[in-house]
C-alpha positions in Angstrom: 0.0 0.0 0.0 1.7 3.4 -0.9 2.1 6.1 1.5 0.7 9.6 1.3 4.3 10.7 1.3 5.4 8.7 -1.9 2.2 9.2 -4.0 3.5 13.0 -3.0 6.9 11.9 -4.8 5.5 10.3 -7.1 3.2 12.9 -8.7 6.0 15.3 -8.4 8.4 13.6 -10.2 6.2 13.1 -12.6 5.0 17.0 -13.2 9.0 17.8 -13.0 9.4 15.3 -16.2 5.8 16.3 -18.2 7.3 20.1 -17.4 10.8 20.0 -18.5 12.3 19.9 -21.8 15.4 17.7 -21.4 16.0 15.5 -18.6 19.6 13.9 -17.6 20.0 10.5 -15.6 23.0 10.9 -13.6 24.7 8.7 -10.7 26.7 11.4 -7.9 28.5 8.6 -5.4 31.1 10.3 -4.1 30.2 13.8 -4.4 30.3 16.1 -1.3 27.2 18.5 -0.5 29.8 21.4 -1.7 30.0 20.0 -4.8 26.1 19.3 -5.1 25.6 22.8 -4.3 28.4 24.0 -7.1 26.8 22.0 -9.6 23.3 23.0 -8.4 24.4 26.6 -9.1 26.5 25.7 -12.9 23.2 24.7 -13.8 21.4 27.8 -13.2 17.7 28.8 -12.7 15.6 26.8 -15.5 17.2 23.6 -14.4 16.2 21.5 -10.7 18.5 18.9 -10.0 17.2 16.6 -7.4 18.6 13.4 -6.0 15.7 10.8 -6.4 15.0 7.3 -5.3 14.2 4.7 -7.9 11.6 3.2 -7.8 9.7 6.1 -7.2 11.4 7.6 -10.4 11.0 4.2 -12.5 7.0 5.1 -11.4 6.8 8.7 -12.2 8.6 8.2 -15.6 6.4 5.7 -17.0 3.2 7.5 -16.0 5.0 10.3 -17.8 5.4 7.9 -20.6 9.2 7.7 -20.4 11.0 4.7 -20.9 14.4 5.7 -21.3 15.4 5.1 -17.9 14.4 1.7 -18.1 17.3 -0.5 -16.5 19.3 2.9 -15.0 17.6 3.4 -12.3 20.0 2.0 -9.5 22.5 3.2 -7.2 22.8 6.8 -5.7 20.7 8.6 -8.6 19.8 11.9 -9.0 18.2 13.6 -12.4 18.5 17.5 -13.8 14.9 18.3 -14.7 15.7 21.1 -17.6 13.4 23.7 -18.2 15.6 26.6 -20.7 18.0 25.8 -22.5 18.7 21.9 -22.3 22.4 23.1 -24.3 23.3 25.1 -21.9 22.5 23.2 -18.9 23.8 19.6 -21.1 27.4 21.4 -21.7 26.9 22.3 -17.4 27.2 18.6 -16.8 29.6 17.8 -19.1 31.7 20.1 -17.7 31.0 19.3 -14.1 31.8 15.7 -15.2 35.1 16.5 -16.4 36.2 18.3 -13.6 34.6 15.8 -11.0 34.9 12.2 -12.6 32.3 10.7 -9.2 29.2 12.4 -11.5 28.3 9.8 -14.1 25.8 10.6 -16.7 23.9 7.6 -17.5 21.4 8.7 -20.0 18.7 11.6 -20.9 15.6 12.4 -22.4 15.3 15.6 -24.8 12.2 16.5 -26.0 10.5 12.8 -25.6 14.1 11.1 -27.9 16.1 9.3 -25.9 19.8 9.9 -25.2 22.8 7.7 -24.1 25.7 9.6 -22.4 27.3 9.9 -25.5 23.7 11.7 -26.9 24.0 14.5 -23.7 27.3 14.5 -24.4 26.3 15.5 -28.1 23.8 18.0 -27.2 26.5 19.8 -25.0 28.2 20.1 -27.5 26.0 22.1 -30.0 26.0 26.0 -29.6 23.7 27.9 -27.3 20.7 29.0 -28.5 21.5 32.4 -27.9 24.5 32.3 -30.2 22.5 30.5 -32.9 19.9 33.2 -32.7 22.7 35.7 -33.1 23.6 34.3 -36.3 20.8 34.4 -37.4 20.0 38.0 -37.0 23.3 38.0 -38.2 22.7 36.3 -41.6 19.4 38.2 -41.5 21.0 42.0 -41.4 23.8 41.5 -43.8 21.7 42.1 -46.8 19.8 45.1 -45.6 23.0 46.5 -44.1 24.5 46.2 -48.2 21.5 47.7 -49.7 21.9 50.7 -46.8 25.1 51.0 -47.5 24.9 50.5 -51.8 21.6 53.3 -51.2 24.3 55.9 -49.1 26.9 55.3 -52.3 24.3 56.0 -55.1 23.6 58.9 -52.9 26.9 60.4 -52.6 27.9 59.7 -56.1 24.4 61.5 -57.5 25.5 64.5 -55.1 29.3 64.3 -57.1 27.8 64.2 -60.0 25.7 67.3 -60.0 28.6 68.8 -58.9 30.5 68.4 -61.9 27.6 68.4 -64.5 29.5 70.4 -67.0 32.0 67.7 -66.8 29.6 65.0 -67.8 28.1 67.4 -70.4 31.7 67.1 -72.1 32.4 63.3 -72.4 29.5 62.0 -74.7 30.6 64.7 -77.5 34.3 63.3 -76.9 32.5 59.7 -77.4 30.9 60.3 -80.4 34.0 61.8 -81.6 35.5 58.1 -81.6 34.0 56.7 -83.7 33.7 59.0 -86.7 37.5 59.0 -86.3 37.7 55.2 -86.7 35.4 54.9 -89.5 38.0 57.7 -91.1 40.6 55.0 -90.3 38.7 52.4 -92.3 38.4 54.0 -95.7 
């Protein structure tokens, strides 16, 4: 019979894994609580990482309809329940991982896919969506920037030229000039 307290769990879990966008399986023996709190805090606000037990877990993901933590789900395990940016947070725990070999990532979810280790380790590496969005508004302003700037030349060049209108007056009578000398030429 389950307890009020793990049906509490339980339905918890399982909003944390219907609300979040990604979702990263990872095993933390051997971490201190200073290093839980520094990792905590590398993940920033859009991401809860919360140590978990099991079968509770195994529970909550399948009413979630998850079934990529089928089979992971033992030892000390806690999950990062991503919200923003699943990049960002992914390359937070990548990092964390190098510098602290006790976190293991066992596996993830991103947007209902699973991933293996090697899948978060994939999605870490891909750019922030800030910087992707910067690229595009990049790629986005470089051809209204040249018209601007092809607009400001035709500009100056139609002020130059008004300026030296007698000039321009001058080389079509030297132009027609040319060829009536080479057609002299030819006879």
């Amino acid at each position: 019979m389950a307890t009020p307290t793990k049906v509490t769990a339980v339905e918890e879990i399982t909003t944390d894994f219907k609300e979040s966008t990604a979702a990263v399986l990872t095993e933390y023996r051997g971490l201190t609580v200073a290093q839980l709190k520094e990792l905590r805090r590398s993940l920033g606000q859009d991401t809860k990482y919360s140590v978990v037990k099991n079968t509770l877990t195994g529970i909550a993901a399948k009413e979630a309809g998850i079934d990529a933590f089928d089979g992971q789900l033992a030892g000390p395990t806690a999950i990062a329940f991503i919200k923003g940016d699943a990049v960002a947070a992914a390359k937070s725990l990548t990092d964390f991982a190098k510098t602290n070999p006790q976190l293991i990532i066992k596996t993830g979810v991103f947007e209902g896919n699973a991933l293996d280790a090697s899948g978060v380790a994939a999605l870490a590496a891909l750019e922030s969506r800030e910087l992707q969005l910067a690229r595009v508004a990049g790629v986005l302003k470089a051809p209204m920037s040249m018209l601007a700037r092809s607009v400001d030349a035709l500009r100056v060049k139609l002020e130059e030229g008004s300026d030296s209108a007698p000039a321009a007056e001058e080389a079509p009578a030297a132009a027609e000039e040319a060829p009536a000398a080479e057609a002299a030429t030819e006879e």
